[in-house]
C-alpha positions in Angstrom: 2.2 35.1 -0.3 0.3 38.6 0.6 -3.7 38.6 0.8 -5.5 40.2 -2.1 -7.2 43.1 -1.9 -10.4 42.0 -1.0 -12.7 43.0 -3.8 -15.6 44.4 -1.8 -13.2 47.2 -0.9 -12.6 48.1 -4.8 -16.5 48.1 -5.6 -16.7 50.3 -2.7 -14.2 52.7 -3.7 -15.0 52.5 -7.3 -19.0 53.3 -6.4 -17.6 56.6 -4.2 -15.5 57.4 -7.1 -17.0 56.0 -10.6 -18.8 59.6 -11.0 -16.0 62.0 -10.3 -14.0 63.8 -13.7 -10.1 62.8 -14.0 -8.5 65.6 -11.9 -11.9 66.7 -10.2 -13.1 67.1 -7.1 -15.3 64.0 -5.1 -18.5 64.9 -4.4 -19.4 65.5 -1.1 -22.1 62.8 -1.1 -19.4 60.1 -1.6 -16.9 61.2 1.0 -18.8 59.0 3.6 -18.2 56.2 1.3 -14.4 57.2 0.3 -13.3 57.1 4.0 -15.1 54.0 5.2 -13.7 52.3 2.7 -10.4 53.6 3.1 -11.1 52.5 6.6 -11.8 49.2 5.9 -8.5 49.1 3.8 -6.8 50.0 6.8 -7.9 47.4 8.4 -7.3 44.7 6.1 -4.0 45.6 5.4 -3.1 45.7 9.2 -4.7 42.2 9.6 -2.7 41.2 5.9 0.5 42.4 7.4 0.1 39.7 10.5 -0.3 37.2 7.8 2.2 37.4 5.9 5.1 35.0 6.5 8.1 35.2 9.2 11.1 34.3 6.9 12.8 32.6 9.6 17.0 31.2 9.2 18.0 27.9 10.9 21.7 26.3 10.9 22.3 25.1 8.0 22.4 21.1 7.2 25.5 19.5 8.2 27.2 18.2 5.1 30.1 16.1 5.3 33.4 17.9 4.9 35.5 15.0 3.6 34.9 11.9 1.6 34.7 9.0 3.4 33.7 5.9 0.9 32.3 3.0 2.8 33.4 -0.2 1.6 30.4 -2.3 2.5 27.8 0.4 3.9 25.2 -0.9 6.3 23.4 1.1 9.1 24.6 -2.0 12.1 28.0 -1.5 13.0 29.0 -4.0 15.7 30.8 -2.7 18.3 28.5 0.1 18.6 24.4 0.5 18.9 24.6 3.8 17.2 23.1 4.0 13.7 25.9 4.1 11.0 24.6 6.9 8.2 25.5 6.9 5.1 24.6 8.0 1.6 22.7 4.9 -0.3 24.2 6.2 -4.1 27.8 6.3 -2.9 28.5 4.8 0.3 29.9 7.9 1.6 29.7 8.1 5.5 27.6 11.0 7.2 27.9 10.2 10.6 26.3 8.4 13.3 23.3 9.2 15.4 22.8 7.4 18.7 19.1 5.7 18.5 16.6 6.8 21.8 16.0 4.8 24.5 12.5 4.2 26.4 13.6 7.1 28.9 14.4 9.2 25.9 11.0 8.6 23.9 8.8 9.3 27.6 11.0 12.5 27.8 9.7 13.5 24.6 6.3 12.7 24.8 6.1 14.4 28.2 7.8 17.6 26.3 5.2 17.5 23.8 2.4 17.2 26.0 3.7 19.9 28.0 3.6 22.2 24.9 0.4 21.3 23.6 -1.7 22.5 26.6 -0.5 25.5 25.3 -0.6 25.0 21.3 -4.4 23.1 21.7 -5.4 27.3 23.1 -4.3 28.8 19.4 -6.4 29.7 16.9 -6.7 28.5 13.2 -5.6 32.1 12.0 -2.3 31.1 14.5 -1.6 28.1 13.2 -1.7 29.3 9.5 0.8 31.8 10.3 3.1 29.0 11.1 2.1 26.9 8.3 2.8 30.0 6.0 6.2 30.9 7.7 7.1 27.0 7.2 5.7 26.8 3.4 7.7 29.8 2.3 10.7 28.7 4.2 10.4 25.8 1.8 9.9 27.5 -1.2 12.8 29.6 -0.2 15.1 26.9 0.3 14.3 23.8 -2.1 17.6 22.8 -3.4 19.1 22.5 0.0 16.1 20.6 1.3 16.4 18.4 -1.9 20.0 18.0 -1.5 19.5 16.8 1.9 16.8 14.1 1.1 18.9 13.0 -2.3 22.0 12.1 -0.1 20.5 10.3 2.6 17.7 8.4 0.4 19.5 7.8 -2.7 17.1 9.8 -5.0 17.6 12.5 -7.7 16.9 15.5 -7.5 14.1 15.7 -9.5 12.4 12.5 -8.2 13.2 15.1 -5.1 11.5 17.8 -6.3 8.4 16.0 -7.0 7.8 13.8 -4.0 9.9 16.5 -1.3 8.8 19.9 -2.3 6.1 19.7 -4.2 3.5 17.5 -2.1 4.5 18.9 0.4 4.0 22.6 -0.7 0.4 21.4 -1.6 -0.1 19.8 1.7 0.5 22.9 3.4 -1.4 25.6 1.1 -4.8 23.3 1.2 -4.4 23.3 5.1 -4.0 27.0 4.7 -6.7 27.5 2.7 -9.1 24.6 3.4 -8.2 23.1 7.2 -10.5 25.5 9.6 -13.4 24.8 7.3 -12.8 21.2 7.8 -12.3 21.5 11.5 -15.0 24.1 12.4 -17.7 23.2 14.4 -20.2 21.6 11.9 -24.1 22.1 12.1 -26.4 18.7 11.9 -29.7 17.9 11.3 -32.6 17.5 13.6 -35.8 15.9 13.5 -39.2 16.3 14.4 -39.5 14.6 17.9 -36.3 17.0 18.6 -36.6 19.8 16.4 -36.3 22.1 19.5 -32.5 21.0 19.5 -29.4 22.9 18.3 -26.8 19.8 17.3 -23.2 20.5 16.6 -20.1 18.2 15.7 -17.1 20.1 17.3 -13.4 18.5 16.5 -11.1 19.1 19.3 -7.4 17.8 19.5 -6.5 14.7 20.6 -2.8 15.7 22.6 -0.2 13.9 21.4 0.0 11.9 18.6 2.5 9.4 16.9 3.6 8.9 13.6 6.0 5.9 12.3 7.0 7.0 9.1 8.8 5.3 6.2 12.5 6.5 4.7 11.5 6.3 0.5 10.8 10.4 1.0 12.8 11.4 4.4 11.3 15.0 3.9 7.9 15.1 3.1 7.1 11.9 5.5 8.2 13.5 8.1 6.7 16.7 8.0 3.2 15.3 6.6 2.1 14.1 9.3 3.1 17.1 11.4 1.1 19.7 9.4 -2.0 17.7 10.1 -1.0 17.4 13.5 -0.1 21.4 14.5 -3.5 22.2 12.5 -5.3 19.8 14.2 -4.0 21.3 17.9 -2.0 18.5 18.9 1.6 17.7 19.5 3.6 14.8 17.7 6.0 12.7 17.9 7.3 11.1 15.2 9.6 8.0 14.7 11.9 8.1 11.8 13.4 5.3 10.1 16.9 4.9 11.1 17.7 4.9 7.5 17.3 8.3 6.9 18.4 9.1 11.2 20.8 12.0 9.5 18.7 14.5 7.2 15.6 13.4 10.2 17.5 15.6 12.4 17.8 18.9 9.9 14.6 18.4 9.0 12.8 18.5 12.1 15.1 22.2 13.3 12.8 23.2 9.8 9.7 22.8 11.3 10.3 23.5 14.7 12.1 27.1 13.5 8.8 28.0 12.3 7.2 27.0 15.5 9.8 29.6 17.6 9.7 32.3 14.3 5.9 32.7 15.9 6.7 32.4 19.8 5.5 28.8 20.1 7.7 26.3 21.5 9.1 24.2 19.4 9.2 20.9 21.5 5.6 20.8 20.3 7.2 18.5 17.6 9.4 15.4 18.9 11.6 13.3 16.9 12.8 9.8 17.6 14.5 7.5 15.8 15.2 3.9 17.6 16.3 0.2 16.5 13.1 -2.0 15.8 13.4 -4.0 19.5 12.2 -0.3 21.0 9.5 0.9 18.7 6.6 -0.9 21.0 7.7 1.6 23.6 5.9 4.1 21.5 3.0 2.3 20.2 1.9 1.1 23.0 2.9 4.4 25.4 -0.5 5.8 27.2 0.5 9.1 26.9 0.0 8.8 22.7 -3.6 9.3 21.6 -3.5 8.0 17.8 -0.6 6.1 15.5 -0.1 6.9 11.7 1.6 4.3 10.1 3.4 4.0 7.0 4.9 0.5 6.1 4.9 -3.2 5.5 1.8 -5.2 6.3 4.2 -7.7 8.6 5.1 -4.5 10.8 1.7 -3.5 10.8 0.9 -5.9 12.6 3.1 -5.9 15.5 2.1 -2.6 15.7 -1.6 -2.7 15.9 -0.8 -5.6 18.8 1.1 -2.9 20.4 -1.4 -0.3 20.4 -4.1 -2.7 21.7 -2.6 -2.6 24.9 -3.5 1.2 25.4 -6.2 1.2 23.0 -4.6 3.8 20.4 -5.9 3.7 17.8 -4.1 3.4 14.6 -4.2 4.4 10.7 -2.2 1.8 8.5 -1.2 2.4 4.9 0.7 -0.5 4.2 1.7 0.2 0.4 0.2 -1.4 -2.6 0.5 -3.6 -6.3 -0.9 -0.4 -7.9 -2.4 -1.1 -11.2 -1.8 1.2 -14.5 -4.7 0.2 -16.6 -4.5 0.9 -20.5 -8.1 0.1 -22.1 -8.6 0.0 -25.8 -10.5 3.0 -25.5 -7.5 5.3 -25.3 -6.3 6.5 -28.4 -3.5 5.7 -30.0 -2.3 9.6 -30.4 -2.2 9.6 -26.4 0.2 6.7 -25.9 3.0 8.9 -26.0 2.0 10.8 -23.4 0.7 7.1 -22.1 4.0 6.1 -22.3 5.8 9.0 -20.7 3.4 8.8 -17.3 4.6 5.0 -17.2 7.6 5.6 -17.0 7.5 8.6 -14.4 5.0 6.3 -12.3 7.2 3.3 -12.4 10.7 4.5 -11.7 10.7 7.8 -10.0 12.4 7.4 -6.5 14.1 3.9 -8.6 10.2 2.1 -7.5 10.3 3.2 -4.1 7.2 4.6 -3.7 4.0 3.6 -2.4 1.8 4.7 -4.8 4.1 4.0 -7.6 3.1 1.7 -10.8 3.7 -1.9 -9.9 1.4 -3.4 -12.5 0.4 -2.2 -16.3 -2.5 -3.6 -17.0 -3.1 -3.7 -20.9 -5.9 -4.2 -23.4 -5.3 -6.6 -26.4 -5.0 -3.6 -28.5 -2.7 -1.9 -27.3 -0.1 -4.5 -25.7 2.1 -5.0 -28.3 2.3 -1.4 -29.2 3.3 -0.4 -25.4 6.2 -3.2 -25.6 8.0 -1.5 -28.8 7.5 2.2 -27.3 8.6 1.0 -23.5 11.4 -1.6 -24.3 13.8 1.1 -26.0 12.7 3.5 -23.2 13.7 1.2 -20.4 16.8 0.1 -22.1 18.1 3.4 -22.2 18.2 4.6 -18.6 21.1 5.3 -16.9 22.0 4.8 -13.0 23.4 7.3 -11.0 23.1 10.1 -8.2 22.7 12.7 -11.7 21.2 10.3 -14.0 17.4 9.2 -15.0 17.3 6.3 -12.1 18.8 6.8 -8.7 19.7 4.2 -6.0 17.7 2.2 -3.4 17.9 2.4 -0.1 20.0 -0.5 0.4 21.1 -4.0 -1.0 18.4 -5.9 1.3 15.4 -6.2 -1.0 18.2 -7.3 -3.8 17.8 -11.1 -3.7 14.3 -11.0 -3.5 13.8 -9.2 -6.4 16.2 -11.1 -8.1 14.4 -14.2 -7.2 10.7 -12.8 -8.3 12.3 -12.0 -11.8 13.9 -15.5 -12.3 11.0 -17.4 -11.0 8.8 -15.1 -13.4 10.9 -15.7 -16.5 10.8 -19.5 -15.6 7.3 -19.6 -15.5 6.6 -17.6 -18.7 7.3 -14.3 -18.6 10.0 -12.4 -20.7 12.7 -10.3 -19.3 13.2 -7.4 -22.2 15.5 -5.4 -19.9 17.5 -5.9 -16.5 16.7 -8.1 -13.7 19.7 -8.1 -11.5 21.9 -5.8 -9.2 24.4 -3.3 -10.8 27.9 -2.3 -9.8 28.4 1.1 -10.7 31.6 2.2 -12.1 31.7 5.6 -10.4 29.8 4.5 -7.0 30.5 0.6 -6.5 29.6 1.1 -2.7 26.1 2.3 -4.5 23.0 0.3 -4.1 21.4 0.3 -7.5 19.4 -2.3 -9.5 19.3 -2.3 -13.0 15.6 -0.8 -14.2 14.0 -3.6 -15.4 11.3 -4.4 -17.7 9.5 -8.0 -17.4 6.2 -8.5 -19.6 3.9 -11.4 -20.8 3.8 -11.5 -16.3 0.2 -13.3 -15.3 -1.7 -13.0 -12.5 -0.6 -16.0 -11.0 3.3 -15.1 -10.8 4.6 -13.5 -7.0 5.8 -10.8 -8.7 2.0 -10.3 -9.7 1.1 -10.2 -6.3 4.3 -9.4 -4.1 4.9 -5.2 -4.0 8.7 -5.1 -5.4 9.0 -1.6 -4.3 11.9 -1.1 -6.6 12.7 0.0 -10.5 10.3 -3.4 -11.8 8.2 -2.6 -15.0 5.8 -5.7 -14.7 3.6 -5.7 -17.9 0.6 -7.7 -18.1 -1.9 -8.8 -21.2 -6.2 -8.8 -20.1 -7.7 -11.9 -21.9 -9.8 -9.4 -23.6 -10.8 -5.8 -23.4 -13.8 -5.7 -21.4 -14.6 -4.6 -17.8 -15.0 -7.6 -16.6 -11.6 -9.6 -17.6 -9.2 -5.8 -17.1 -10.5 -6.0 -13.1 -9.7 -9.7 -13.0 -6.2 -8.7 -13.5 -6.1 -5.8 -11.5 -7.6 -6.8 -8.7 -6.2 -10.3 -7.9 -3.5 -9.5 -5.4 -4.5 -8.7 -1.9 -3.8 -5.0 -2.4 -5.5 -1.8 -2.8 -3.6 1.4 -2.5 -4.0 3.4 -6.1 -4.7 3.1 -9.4 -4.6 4.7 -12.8 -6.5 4.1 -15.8 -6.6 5.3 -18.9 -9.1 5.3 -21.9 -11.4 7.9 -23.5 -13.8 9.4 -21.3 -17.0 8.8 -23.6 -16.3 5.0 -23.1 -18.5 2.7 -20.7 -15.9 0.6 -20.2 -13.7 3.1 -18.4 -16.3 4.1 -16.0 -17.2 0.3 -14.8 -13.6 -0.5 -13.9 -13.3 2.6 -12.0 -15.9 1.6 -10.3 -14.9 -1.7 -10.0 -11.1 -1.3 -9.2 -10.4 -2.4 -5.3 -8.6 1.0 -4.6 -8.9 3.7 -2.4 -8.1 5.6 -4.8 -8.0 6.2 -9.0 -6.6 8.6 -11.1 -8.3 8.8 -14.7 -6.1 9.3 -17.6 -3.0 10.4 -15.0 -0.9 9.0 -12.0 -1.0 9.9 -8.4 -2.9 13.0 -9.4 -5.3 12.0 -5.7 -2.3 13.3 -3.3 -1.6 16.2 -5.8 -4.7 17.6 -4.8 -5.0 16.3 -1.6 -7.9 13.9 -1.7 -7.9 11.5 0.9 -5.0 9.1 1.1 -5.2 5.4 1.8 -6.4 2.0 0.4 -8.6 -1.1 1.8 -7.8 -4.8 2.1 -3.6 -5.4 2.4 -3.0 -1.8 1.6 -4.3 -0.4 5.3 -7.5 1.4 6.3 -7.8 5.1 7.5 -6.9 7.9 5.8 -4.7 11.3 5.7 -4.7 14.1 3.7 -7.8 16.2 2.8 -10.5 16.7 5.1 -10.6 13.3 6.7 -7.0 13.0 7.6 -7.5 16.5 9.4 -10.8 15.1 11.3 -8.9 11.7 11.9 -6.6 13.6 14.4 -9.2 15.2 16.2 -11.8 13.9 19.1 -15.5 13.8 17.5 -17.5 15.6 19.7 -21.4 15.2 19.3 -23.3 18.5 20.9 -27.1 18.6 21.2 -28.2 21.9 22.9 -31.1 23.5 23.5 -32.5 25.7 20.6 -34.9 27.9 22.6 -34.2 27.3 25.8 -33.9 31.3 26.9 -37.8 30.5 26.2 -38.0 27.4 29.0 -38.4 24.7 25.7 -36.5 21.7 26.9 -37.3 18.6 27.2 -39.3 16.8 30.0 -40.3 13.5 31.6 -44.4 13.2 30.5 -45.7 12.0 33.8 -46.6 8.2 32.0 -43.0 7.5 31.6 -41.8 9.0 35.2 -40.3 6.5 37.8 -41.9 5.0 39.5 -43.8 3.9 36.7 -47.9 4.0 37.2 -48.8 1.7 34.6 -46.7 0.1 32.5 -49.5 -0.8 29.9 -50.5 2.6 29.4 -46.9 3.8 29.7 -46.3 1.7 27.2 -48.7 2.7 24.8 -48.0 6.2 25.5 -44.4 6.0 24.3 -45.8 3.9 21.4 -47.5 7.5 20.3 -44.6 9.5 20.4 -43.0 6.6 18.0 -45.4 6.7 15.6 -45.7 11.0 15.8 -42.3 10.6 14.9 -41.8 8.1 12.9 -45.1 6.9 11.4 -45.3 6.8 7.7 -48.2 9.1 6.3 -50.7 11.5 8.3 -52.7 9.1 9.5 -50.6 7.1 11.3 -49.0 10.3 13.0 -52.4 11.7 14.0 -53.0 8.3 15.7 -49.9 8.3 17.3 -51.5 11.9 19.2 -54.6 10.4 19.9 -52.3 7.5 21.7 -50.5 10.3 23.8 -53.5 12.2 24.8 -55.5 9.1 25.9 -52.7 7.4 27.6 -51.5 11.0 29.3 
């Protein structure tokens, strides 16, 4: 995590020294050198030392001390309106967490916009510092921040790894290394009419912004947004989903202990988490100046009519029906590896996962060959907090999966493995559906064109291998999150569905690589619009500010009313043909029409 030696310093020092004998004496004409660049070292490694991370302790997370097995686990309790926590693979209880009120959410917002007048001051190099301190407090303490998401969302901890740590460890190093140059004032053009004008873009924080975040990864959704947000300037609040209320809590004393590890206050960053009948108390609160959301389209919508009423405006990625696309171009060595990314893509976080496969999309020549190296594949996983697959969130979505499966196979489809719920053995109280693997699926079936967000291998055949009939496949649902395609690079074919593919974003030969180098995130048509990550989720969290300034005005050059165009008007002919000059001066395509345009000025001045 330390600076490098910055390698002007070594030249320097090897120039002052690069003529001296091993064991002799410097010169006298490089001592000059020798101590301003020991100097400079000095320098840099006092500045380096105020870089480096604060490793920072917080309380550690609040495991349950006995087992406690619900029977049938649900988050509603009646009697109660606190939300009932539990762990999704077993059923074990973890405690309740009372859900915020509308007092409760303006308390927070007014707590975070009482720490942002403050935070909005700080400069990029002090908001690094608490990046840094929070990125190695992460790297320092993955298993726990693993174990932590695994119990309350049902994944393993590898599927953990991935989608916690990881992303989120590369989220935070770009904004380290790449968020001021995204976010410092940026120079634009001028033209000839103004080239006596200095014009800036500045991005300045918004105050307070919301995020409504989904449970699939309770970790790295929550602290996302907030990295964007704290870079930015602004304060947040985000809303949790109340079924992942308990590691929410733990999670947010991570961030905010790197926030007081650096002297800031740490009510900069407000958690809520609150029944659905609530929610429009944020989204439509006039105190929040922009809403990322991450969810269904159905929710989407209620909350862009929330918003409306304060005019927030809002960034919606509403998942997707992402397609896998296998062309005929990609050799048959590679399907192993093919094969293996499938897999990964499809059933890490058991299907949860927004940009996870939903569709494979496969060439003539290379469908039946997938099915005999994917059937045995799929057959053999097992189900379990320690095994390949790990559980859903909950039983809700189990029905309607079961129902897209059945009403698939009846219209044509073949079910080669699973298609129903699964009792586990070990973990009955566990929610887990059996990884499934449906093929011969047309674009015509629901489960073609319904996100299953769940452990679904849906296989489908193109009519042929060209462009044109592998995008009539991929793009029929009213989606467009991600993609991945894969075929050889030299081929034509590959580059037309890439450009073809409804996305907002594509992966060639790999999956989900886009986040894993934080290019911007988001989709068009059902999948949302806006985008995070990368430069434009940065400048989506900041006010636009256009500045056009005088470039020599310490010489008097500004500009002036000519006395044609001064109210009152004298003559609005000849003011009109006077401002017709200073069009075509500017404007006019060629000399001529330019040097007519100043004869129009000086005879109408």
């Amino acid at each position: 995590m330390a600076a490098e030696i910055p390698r002007s310093l070594l030249v320097q020092l090897r120039t002052a020294l690069e003529d001296t004998p091993v064991g002799g004496y410097i010169p006298e004409s490089s001592w000059a050198l020798v101590w301003s660049a020991l100097a400079a070292l000095a320098v840099w490694y006092i500045a380096s030392r105020e870089d480096r991370p604060i490793r920072y302790t917080i309380s550690p997370a609040n495991f349950p001390k006995e087992e406690n097995i619900l029977e049938k686990p649900s988050i509603k309790v009646s009697g109660t309106s606190a939300i009932q926590c539990y762990a999704p693979a077993t059923g074990q209880f973890l405690g309740f967490v009372n859900p915020s009120t509308p007092e409760g959410i303006d308390r927070a917002i007014d707590q975070a916009h009482a720490a942002q007048t403050e935070w909005a001051k700080t400069t990029f190099r002090q908001r690094r510092a608490v990046l840094r301190s929070l990125l190695q407090y992460v790297l320092d303490n993955q298993e726990e921040i693993c174990r932590v998401a695994c119990l309350d969302s049902g994944k393993t901890m590898v599927d953990a790894q991935l989608g916690e740590i990881l992303v989120t460890a590369e989220k935070l190093q770009w904004t380290i290394k790449h968020g001021e140059k995204a976010l410092r004032p940026e120079s634009r053009p001028t033209n000839l009419l103004m080239a006596y004008k200095r014009n800036t873009v500045h991005y300045e924080p918004l105050g307070v912004v919301a995020a409504l975040v989904s449970w699939n990864y309770p970790f790295h959704n929550l602290i996302g947004p907030v990295i964007s947000a704290l870079f930015a300037g602004n304060g947040i609040v985000v809303k949790v989903s109340e079924q992942t209320a308990w590691s929410s809590q733990w999670f947010t004393s991570v961030i905010r202990g790197a926030l007081v590890a650096h002297g800031h206050n740490p009510a900069l960053v407000q958690t809520v988490v609150c029944w659905p009948q609530t929610a429009n108390h944020i989204t439509s609160h006039p105190k929040i100046s922009h809403i990322t959301f991450i969810g269904s389209q159905p929710v989407c919508k209620k909350v862009a009519e929330s918003a409306s009423k304060a005019l927030i405006p809002v960034l919606a990625e509403l998942g997707g029906k992402d397609a896998s696309i296998i062309l005929a171009s990609a050799p048959k060595s590679d399907l192993p590896r093919i094969v293996n990314t499938l897999m990964r893509g499809t059933f890490q976080a058991s299907g949860q996962n927004c940009i996870g496969i939903e569709r494979i999309v496969a060439a003539p020549e290379h469908y039946d060959t997938l099915l005999s190296m994917l059937t045995p594949r799929v057959r053999a996983l097992r189900l379990g907090p320690t095994a390949d697959v790990g559980a859903m969130i909950s039983d809700n979505a189990f029905a309607r999966l079961e129902n897209l499966v059945v009403d698939a196979v009846k219209a044509g489809a073949r079910l080669l493995a699973g298609g129903t719920r699964y009792t586990h053995p070990e973990y009955p109280s566990g929610h887990y559906f059996v990884p499934t693997l449906l093929v011969d699926v047309t674009p015509d079936m629901a489960i073609a064109q319904e996100e299953c967000f769940g452990p679904i291998m849906v296989v489908m055949r193109a009519a042929s291998s060209s462009a044109e009939d592998i995008l009539a496949v991929a793009n029929a649902p009213d989606f467009g999150l991600g993609s991945s395609v894969f075929g050889s690079e030299w081929d034509s074919t590959l580059h037309e569905v890439v450009r073809g593919l409804k996305a907002g974003m594509v992966a060639v030969n790999d999956f989900g690589a886009t986040y894993a180098v934080q290019l911007p995130f988001g989709g068009v048509a059902g999948s949302g619009y806006g985008r995070f990550a990368g430069e434009e989720g940065l400048r989506g969290l900041c006010n636009l500010k256009a500045v056009c300034e005088d470039r020599f005005g310490w010489l008097g050059v500004r500009t002036a009313i000519p006395r044609p165009m001064q109210y009152p008007v004298p003559d609005q002919e000849r003011s009109w043909m006077f401002a017709r000059g200073v069009v075509e001066v500017g404007y006019g395509m060629g000399l001529g029409r330019k040097v007519g345009g100043v004869v129009g000025i000086l005879r109408n001045s």
